[in-house]
C-alpha positions, 0 to 999 in steps of 0.5 A, spaced: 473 561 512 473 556 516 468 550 515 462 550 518 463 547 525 461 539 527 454 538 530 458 537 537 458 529 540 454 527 544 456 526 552 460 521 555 457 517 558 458 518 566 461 510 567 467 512 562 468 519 567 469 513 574 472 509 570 476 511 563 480 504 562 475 498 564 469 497 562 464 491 563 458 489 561 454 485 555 454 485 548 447 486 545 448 489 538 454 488 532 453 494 527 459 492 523 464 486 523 470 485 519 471 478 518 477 478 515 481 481 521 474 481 526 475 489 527 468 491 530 463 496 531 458 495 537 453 496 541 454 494 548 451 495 555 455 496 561 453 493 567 449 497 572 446 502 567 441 501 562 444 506 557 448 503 551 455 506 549 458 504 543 465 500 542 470 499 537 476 495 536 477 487 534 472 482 538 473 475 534 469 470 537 465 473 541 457 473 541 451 478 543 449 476 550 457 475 552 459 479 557 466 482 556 471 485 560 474 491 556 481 494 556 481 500 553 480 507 552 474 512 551 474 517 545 470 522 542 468 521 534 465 528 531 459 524 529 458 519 532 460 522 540 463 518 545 466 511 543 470 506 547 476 503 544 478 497 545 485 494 546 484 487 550 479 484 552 476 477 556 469 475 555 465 470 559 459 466 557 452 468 559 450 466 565 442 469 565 436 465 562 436 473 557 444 473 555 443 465 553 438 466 549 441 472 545 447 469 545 445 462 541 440 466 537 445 470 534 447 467 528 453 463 533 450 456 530 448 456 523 441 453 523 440 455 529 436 462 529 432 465 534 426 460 535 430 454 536 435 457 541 428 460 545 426 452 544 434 449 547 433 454 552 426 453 554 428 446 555 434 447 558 434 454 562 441 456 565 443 448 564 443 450 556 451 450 555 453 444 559 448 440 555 451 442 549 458 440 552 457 434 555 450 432 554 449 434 546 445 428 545 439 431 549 438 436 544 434 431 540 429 432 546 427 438 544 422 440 538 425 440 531 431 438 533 433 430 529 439 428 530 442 431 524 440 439 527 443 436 534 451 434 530 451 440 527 449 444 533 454 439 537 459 441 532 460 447 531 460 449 539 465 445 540 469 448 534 466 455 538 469 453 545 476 451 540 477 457 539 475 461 545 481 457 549 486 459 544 484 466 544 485 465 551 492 462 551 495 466 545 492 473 548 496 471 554 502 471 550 501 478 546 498 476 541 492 481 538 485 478 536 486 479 530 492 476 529 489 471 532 483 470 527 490 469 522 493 463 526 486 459 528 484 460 520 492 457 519 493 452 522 486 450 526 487 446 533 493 445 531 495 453 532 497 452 540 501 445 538 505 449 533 506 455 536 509 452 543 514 448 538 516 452 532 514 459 534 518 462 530 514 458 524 509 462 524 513 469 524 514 465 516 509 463 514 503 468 516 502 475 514 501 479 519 505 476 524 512 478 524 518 477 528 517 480 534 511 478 536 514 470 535 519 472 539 515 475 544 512 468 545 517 465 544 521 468 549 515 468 553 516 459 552 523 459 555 526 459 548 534 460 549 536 467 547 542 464 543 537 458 540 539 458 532 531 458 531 531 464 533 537 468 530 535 465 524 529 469 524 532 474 527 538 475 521 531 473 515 527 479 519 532 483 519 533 482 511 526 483 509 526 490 514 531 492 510 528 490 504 523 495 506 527 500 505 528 498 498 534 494 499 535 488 494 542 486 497 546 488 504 553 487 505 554 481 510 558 486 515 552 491 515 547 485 516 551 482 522 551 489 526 543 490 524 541 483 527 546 483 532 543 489 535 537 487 534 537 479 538 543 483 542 547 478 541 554 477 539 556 479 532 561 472 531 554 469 533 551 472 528 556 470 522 556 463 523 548 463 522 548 467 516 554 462 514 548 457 515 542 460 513 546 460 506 548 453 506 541 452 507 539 456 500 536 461 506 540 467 503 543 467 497 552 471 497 555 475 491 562 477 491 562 484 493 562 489 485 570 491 486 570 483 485 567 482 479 569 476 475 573 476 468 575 473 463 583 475 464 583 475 471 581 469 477 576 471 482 580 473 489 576 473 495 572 477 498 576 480 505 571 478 511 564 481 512 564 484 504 560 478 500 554 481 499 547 477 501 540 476 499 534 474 499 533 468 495 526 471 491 530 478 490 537 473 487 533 471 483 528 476 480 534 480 478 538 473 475 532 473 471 532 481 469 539 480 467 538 474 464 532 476 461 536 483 458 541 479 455 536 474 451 533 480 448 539 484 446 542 478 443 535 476 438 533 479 432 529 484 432 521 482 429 520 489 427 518 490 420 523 493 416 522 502 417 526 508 414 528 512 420 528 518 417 522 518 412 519 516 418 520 522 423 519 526 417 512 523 417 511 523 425 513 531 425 508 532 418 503 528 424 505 532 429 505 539 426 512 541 429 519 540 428 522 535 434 527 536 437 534 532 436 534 529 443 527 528 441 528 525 434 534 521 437 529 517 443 525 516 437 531 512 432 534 509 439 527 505 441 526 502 434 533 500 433 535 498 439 531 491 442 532 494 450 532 502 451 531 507 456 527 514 455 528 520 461 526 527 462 523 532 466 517 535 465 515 538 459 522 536 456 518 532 451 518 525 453 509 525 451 511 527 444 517 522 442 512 517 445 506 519 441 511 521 435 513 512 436 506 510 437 503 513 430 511 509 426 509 502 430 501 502 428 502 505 421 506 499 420 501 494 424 506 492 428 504 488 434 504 494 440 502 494 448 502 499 452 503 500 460 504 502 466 504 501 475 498 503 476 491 505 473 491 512 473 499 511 470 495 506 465 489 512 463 494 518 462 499 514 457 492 513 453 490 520 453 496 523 452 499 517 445 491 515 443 494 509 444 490 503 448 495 502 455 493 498 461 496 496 468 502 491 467 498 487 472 493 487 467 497 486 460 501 479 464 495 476 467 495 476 474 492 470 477 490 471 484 489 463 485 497 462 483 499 468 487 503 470 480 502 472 472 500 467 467 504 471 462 512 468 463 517 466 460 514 460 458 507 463 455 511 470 453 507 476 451 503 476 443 507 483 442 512 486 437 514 491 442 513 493 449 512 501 452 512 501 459 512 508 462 512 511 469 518 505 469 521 509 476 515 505 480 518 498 477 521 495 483 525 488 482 520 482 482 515 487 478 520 489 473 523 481 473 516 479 471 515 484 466 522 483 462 521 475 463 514 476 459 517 478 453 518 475 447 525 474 445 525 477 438 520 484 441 523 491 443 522 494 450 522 501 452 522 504 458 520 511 459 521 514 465 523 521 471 530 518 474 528 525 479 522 521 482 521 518 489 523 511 487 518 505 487 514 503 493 518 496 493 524 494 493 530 496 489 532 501 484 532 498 477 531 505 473 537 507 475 541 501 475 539 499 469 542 505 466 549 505 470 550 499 467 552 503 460 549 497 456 541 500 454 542 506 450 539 511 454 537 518 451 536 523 456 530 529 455 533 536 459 530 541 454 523 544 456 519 546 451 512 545 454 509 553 454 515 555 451 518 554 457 513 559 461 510 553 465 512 556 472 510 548 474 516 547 470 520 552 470 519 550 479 520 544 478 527 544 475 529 549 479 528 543 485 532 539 482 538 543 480 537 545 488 534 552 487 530 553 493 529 560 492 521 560 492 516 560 487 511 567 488 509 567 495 503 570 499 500 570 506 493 570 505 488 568 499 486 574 497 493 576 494 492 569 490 493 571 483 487 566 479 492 566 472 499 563 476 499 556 475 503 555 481 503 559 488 506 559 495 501 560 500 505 562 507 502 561 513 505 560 520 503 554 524 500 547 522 493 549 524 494 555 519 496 551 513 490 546 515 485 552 514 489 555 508 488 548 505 481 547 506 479 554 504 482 553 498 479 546 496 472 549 498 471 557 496 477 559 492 477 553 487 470 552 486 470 559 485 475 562 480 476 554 478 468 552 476 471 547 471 475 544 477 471 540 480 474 538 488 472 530 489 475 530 481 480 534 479 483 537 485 488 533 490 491 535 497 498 531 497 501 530 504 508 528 506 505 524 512 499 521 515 499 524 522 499 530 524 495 537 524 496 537 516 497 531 515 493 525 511 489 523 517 486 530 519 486 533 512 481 527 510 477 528 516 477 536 515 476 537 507 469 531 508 467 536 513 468 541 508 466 538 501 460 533 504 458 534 510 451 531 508 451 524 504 449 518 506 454 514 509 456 507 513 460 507 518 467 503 516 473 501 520 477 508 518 471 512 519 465 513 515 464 514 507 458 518 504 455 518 497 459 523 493 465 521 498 473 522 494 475 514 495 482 511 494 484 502 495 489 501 498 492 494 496 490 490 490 484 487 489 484 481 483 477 479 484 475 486 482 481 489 479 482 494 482 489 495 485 492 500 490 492 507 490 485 507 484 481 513 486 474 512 486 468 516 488 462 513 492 455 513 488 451 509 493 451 507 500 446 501 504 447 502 511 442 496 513 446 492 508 453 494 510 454 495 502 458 500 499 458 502 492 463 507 489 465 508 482 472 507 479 474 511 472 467 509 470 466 502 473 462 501 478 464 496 484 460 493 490 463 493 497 462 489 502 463 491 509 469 486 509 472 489 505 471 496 506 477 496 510 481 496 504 478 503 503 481 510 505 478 516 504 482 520 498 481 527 499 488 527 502 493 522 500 500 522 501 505 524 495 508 517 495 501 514 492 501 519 488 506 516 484 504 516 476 499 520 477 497 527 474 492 531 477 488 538 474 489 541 480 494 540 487 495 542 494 501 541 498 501 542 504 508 543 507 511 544 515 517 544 518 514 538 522 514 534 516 521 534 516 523 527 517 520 525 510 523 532 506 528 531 501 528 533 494 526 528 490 518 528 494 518 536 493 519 535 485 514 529 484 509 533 488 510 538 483 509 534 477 503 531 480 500 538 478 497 539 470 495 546 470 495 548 478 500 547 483 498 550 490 503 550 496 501 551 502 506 551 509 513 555 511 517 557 506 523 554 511 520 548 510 521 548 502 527 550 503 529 544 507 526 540 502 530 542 496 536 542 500 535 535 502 538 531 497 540 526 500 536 520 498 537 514 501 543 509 497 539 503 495 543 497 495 543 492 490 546 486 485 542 487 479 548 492 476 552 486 478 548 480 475 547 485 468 554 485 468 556 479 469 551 476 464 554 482 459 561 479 459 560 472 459 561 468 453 
């Protein structure tokens, strides 16, 4: 059954039928503003009318009373009716004795509230802000106001005006509010200075303000299509776009045709850059992989366009990992002595089964090689051989850590060895102020030997850190599914790692979990060998089987597949599944964001369904009620709490614009700053569900999903499921999936570097 219908939005107003693009009006009521990127929720009063409307979009600078001009376009919000959203906007100061008093009562100056901006303007009228331009001095005329309340008026005007012409001069260039907010918090009054000179500085410098929109101005300046200024930036943002896509490394011929066609300039052109920028130590070169060196041979060189180029930050992170790799294989072992044998023998007798022999194998490589490598599959027995090791080190008292990306990573490697484990953020000490790890290679971990799982979501500067820590004389081993989505951040250290044949590497393929009976398990293997025949498949919830523990649900559009999901989620579930509870054990995976079943809606739609009732407060994605499902989307030091955490909300004061939510027993505050760093997580995509495991999972999976359908997604979507795997979608669309096993090739250097620092004396 569908969900229950939303209470139907209120009327548009009939200013926004006349006209739908631009409205003007006053600005009478800010309900919520985040003073990070100034993105606003706000009651405003059109001109003409007396009825109010409510706004949204990045207001920075502004203050109640001020009449604004806004571009944008009017939206209807289930809950909360009729919305302008803002896409550009002018403002004007207040010219009437009413838009004065309310604008310098608004908490514009600080000192200044209600009763003394009623005093200025008492005094003064309609002449009060050319008083505080260029007569400030007056101000001492009025009551209460000596001559340290006067400065401090003064000054925090004229710091109000700064800002409001630059607004002015840089939105004219393209820039957003709030970026905006991120030059003026930069670089203060000198933000139009710097940006009329070095514009491509910026580009640099400030998170958020890439490449295009310093180009934008800075072809808008008059800056020279073919100025190295901007082919430089040009060719540096071509490299981190592409590092995006997990790249570490790029031929030089790949390069010069990407950023030529992006700054439409000539490919010799280009090529002379790069030369420079690697002259500069802007980009680091490699000779090509076929031209490794070696003892018995000279070093060729490289035929034109074949060196390889990096970032700097990536060279030396995989320097650091090669370096690092090589330092721990070549140190003693600090492990004290262990009979391998008596010890598997004692670890089966604990274990109360008889290992496998890869099993067994996993066990011996880990604790006689310093560095080594543990792969599989579900239910091919990676939990046991972990457990198994575990139980030998702390029966010996050696010096053991455990850990993982991400915390929920982090939580399932506790329940599953018995073992402490945390998040590698955690173990190496993040220190926000530095903006790196406390743990290096100068103040190495206090540890015997190194677990880390989930070790595919290591990307390169990660795993540098990681391996930089280390002590010379500790074991690492890194445990691991090569058939997993690749890690967020570039590069491919798993599989390098590997390729390069000097870890022992031990490689689980037999299943053993539920004597091979697990349909999860058996489906997912079968992804994997590019068997796209479908697992059991139904049209309609009523054929559901509650004892199958993975079932595909046919249905025949998205909107289908939407309500399909939703009536899993809130009747079929809750109904046959009481233990599995729906904001806990149950998680929606989506391959994207957009879309009728996509991460957005399906968030929207299973609130609906699931807690149409809570207390809420408004937020910049919408609204978070008591009860809500919730997931942080970047890493908050100051709380601990790191992109992709799941938590729940517990309280919510919307007077206070505080959230409070529940994270794996802690309990944290939000303020409305930072609920922007918040999502709903009902739905989430399947790349954030990397490390996870849940009871329960629904996958929703259409045709139109095709541009992010490859086998590798498929298969970790699967495995995110314990006991209950849902797919709910056209059957063409799984087999589209498993065919697609064309992953992208990600480009790098560190099999290079761990080779070359293998070979040298």
């Amino acid at each position: 059954m569908p969900p229950p219908p939303a209470k139907p939005p209120r009327p548009t107003p009939a200013l926004a039928r006349a006209d739908g693009n631009t409205v003007t009006g006053v600005l009478e009521r800010i309900v919520f503003l985040n003073e990070e990127n100034h993105y606003t929720i706000a009651e405003f009063r059109p001109d003409d009318t007396e009825e109010k409307v409510t706004i949204v979009g990045a207001l920075p600078g502004v203050q109640c009373g001020e009449t604004l001009r806004l571009n944008g376009v009017w939206t209807s919000h289930a809950q909360h009716g009729a919305q302008f959203k803002i896409e550009s906007f002018t403002s004007a100061l207040p010219s009437s004795v009413y838009g004065i008093r309310k604008y310098l009562g608004s908490g514009l100056v600080p000192g200044v509230g209600k009763v003394y901006a009623n005093k200025i303007v008492d005094a003064f009228g309609t002449d009060t802000f050319r008083v505080l331009s260029e007569e400030s001095a007056r101000l001492r005329d009025v009551p209460g106001i000596g001559k340290v309340r006067a400065t401090a008026i003064k000054k925090a005007w004229d710091e109000q005006r700064t800002f409001r012409e630059l607004y002015i001069f840089l939105q004219t260039y393209g820039v957003t509010p709030g970026q905006c907010v991120k030059l003026i918090e930069k670089y203060g009054a000198e933000a139009r200075q710097i940006l009329q000179q070095q514009p491509y500085r910026v580009a640099r410098e400030i998170d958020g303000i890439g490449f295009k929109t310093a180009d934008r101005i800075a072809i808008n300046l008059g800056f020279a299509n073919d100025a190295p200024p901007r082919l430089d930036a040009g060719i540096l943002y071509a490299m981190e776009t592409l590092q995006e896509e997990g790249h570490t490394a790029l031929r030089e011929s790949d390069l010069r045709d990407y950023a030529a066609t992006l700054l439409e300039t000539s490919g010799e052109r280009i090529e002379a850059r790069c030369a420079a920028l690697v002259t500069e130590k802007n980009l680091s070169r490699h000779a090509p992989a076929s031209l490794l060196p070696s003892p018995a041979s000279p070093l060729p060189a490289p035929l034109p366009g074949t060196s390889l180029l990096q970032l700097p930050v990536l060279d030396r992170a995989e320097q650091k990992i090669a370096r690092s790799l090589q330092r721990l294989r070549v140190v003693p072992s600090s492990l004290p002595p262990i009979k391998l044998d008596a010890a598997l023998i004692w670890a089966e007798e604990k274990a109360g089964f008889t290992f496998a022999q890869a099993q067994r194998d996993a066990v011996r490589a880990a604790l006689v090689s310093k560095v080594s490598i543990l792969t599989g599959g579900p239910g091919t027995g990676k939990t046991s051989s972990l457990r198994a090791l575990v139980e030998i080190l702390k029966a010996k008292k050696v010096r053991l850590a455990l850990a993982a990306p991400t915390g929920r990573a982090a939580q399932r490697l506790t329940e599953t060895t018995g073992a402490f484990a945390q998040t590698l953020h955690r173990l190496l000490k993040f220190n926000p102020q530095r903006g790196g790890f406390d743990a290096n290679e100068d103040a190495p971990l206090a540890l015997d030997f190194l677990v880390v799982d989930e070790a595919s979501m290591l990307d390169t500067r990660l795993a540098a850190a990681v391996f930089a820590a280390m002590p010379s004389r500790a074991h690492l081993l890194l445990v691991g599914d090569t058939d997993q989505l690749p890690s967020v951040g570039a590069g491919n250290v798993l599989k390098d790692l590997i390729a390069t044949d000097t870890v022992p590497v031990t490689r689980l393929s037999v299943v053993h979990r539920q004597q091979g009976q697990s349909e999860i398990v058996t489906t997912a293997h079968a992804i994997n060998e590019g068997n796209a025949s479908l697992p059991i498949a139904i049209d309609s919830l009523e054929k559901l089987q509650p004892w199958a523990d993975l079932t595909f649900i046919v249905a025949r559009d998205a909107e289908d597949c939407l309500q399909k999901t939703l009536a899993l989620c809130a009747e079929f579930i809750p109904t046959h599944y009481p233990w599995l509870k729906p904001g806990r054990d149950v998680q929606v995976l989506a391959p994207m964001h957009k879309g009728t079943a996509g991460v957005g809606n399906l968030n929207l739609q299973l609130q609906t369904a699931l807690n149409a009732h809570g207390r809420g407060l408004r937020a910049p994605s919408g609204e978070f009620r008591v009860g809500d499902k919730l997931i942080q989307l970047r890493n908050n030091y100051d709380k601990s709490l790191f992109n992709g955490d799941i938590g729940v909300v517990v309280a919510a004061d919307p007077d206070a614009g505080t959230l409070e939510a529940d994270f794996d027993g802690t309990r944290h505050t939000f303020a409305r700053g930072e609920l922007g760093d918040l999502a709903l997580a009902y739905a989430i995509s399947i790349h954030k569900s990397q490390g996870s495991e849940y009871a329960a999972v629904v996958i929703p999976l259409l045709k139109a999903h095709f541009m992010m359908l490859q086998r590798n997604l498929l298969y970790t979507a699967i495995t995110r499921g314990k006991k209950k795997v849902f797919l709910v979608g056209e059957p063409a669309a799984y087999g589209m999936a498993v065919r697609n096993n064309e992953a992208k090739t990600r480009n790098t250097h560190l099999k290079e570097k761990i080779l070359q620092a293998t070979s040298t004396p």
